[in-house]
ZASE-960395 format. One record per residue (C-alpha): residue in one letter; residue number from 1; x, y, z. Coordinates in Angstrom, 1 decimal. Layout:
<nodes>
{node A; NUM; {X; Y; Z}}
...
</nodes>
This chain:
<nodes>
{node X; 1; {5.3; 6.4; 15.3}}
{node X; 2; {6.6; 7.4; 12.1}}
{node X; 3; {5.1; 10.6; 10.0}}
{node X; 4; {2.9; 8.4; 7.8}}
{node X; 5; {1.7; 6.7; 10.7}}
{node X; 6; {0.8; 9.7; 12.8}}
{node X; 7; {-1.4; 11.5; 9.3}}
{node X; 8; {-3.6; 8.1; 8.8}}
{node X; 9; {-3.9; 8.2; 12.7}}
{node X; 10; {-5.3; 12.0; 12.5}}
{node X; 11; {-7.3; 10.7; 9.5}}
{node X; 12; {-8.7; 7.9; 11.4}}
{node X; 13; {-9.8; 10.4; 13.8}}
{node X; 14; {-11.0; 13.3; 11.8}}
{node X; 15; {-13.2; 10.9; 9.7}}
{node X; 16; {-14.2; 8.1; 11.9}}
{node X; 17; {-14.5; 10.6; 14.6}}
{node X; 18; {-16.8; 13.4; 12.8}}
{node X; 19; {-17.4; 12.0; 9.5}}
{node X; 20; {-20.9; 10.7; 8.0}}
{node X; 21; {-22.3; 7.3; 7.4}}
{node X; 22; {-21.8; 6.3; 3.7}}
{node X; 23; {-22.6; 2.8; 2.4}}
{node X; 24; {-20.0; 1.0; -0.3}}
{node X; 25; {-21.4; -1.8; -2.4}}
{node X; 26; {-19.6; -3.6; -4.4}}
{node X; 27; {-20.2; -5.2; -7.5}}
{node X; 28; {-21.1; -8.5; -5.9}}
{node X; 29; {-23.6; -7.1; -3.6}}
{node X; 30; {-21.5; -7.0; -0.6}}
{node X; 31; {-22.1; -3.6; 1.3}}
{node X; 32; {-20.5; -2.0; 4.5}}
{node X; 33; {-21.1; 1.1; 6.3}}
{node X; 34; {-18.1; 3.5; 6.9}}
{node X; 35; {-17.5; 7.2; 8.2}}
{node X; 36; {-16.9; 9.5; 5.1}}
{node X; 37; {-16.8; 13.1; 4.3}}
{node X; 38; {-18.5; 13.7; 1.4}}
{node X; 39; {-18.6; 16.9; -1.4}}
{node X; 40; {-21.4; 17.2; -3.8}}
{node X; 41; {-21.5; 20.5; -5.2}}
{node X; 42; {-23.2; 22.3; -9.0}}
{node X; 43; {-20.3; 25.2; -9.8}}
{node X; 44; {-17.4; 24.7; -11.2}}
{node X; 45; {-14.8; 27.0; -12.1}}
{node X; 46; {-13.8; 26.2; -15.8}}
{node X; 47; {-9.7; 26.3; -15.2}}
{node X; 48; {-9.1; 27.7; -18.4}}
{node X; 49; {-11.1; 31.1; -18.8}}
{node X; 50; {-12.1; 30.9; -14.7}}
{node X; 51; {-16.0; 31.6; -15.5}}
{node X; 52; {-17.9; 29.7; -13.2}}
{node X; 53; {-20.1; 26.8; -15.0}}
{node X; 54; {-22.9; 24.7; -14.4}}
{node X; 55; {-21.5; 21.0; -13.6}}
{node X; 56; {-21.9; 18.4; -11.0}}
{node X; 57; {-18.7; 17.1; -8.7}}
{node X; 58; {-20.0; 15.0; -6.5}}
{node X; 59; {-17.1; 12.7; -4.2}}
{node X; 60; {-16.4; 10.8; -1.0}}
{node X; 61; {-13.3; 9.7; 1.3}}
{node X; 62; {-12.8; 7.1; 3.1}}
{node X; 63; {-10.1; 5.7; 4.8}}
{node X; 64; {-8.6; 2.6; 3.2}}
{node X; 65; {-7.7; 0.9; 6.6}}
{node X; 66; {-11.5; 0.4; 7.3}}
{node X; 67; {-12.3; -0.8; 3.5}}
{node X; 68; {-10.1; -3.7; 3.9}}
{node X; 69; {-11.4; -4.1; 7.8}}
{node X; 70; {-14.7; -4.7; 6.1}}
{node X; 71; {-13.2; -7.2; 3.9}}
{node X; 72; {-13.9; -5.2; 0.9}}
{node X; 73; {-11.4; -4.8; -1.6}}
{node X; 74; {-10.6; -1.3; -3.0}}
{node X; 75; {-13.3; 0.4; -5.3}}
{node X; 76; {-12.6; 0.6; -9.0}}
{node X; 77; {-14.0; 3.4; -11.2}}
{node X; 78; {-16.4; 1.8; -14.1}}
{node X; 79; {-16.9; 3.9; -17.0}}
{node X; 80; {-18.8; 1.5; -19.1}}
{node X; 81; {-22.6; 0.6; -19.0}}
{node X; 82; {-22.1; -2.8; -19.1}}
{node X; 83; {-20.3; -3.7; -16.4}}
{node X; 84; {-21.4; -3.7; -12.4}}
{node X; 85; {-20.3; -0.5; -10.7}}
{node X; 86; {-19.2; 0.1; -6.9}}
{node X; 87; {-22.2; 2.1; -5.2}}
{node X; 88; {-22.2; 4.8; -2.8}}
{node X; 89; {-25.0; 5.6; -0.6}}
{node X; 90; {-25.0; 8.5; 1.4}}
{node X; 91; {-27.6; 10.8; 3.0}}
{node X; 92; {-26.9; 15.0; 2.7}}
{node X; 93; {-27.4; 17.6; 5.2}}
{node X; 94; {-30.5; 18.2; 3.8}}
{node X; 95; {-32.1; 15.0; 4.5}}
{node X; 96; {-31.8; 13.8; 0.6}}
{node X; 97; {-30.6; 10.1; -0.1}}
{node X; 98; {-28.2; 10.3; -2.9}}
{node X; 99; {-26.8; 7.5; -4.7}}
{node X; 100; {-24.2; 7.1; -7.0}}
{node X; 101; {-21.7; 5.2; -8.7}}
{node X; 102; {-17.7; 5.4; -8.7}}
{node X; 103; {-16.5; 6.8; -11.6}}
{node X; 104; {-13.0; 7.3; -10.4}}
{node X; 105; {-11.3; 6.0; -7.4}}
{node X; 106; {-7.8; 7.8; -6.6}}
{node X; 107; {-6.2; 6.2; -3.1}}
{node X; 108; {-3.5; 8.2; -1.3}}
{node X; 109; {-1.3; 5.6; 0.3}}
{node X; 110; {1.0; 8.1; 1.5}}
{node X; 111; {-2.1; 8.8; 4.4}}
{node X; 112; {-4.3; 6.0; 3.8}}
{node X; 113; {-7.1; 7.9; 2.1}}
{node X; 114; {-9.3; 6.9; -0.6}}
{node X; 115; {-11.1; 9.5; -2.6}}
{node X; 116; {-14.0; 8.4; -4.9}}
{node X; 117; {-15.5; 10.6; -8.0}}
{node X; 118; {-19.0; 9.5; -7.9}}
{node X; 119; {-21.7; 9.6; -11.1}}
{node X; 120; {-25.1; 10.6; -9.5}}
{node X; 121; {-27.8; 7.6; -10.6}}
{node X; 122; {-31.0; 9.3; -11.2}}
</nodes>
């Protein structure tokens, strides 16, 4: 087992082992359930002056293995209004169902991970 092989087998572990259930739709309709770690947090630091600000970062990772196990392609960040955006669903530790679409997706192919930026849907 080569280097690459042994992180995306840690990752497999760490995120299917301990992660959370987050649902991925895409734009079709199709939807799968996978095992995530997720980050939703209000504060930023603003890297320029390093004053904290009010902002929302809200993101999940999932491994990319599993996405095409599902028979889902990879999720594309949508910008625009008028097209259909990839969902996430996910539920936080404090019981509140969040979802959100992908603004951003950024994959790691180096360890198989797939990080999502996600745009909270009111």
């Amino acid at each position: 087992m080569d280097l690459h092989q042994l992180a995306e087998a840690d990752l497999a572990f760490t995120l299917e082992g301990d992660g959370q259930t987050v649902t991925l739709t895409d734009p079709t309709g199709a939807s799968a359930d996978f095992q995530a770690i997720s980050n939703d947090i209000s504060l930023l630091i603003d890297p320029e002056t390093g004053v904290p600000v009010s902002g929302r970062n809200a993101n999940v990772a999932l491994r990319i293995a599993s996405i095409r196990a599902a028979g889902l392609e990879l999720p594309k960040g949508i910008e625009d209004g008028a097209t259909v955006p990839w969902l996430v669903n996910y539920t936080t530790v404090n019981g509140d169902q969040i979802t959100a679409k992908v603004m951003a997706s950024n994959p790691d192919r180096a360890i198989g991970l797939l990080t999502l930026r996600l745009e909270l849907l009111l």
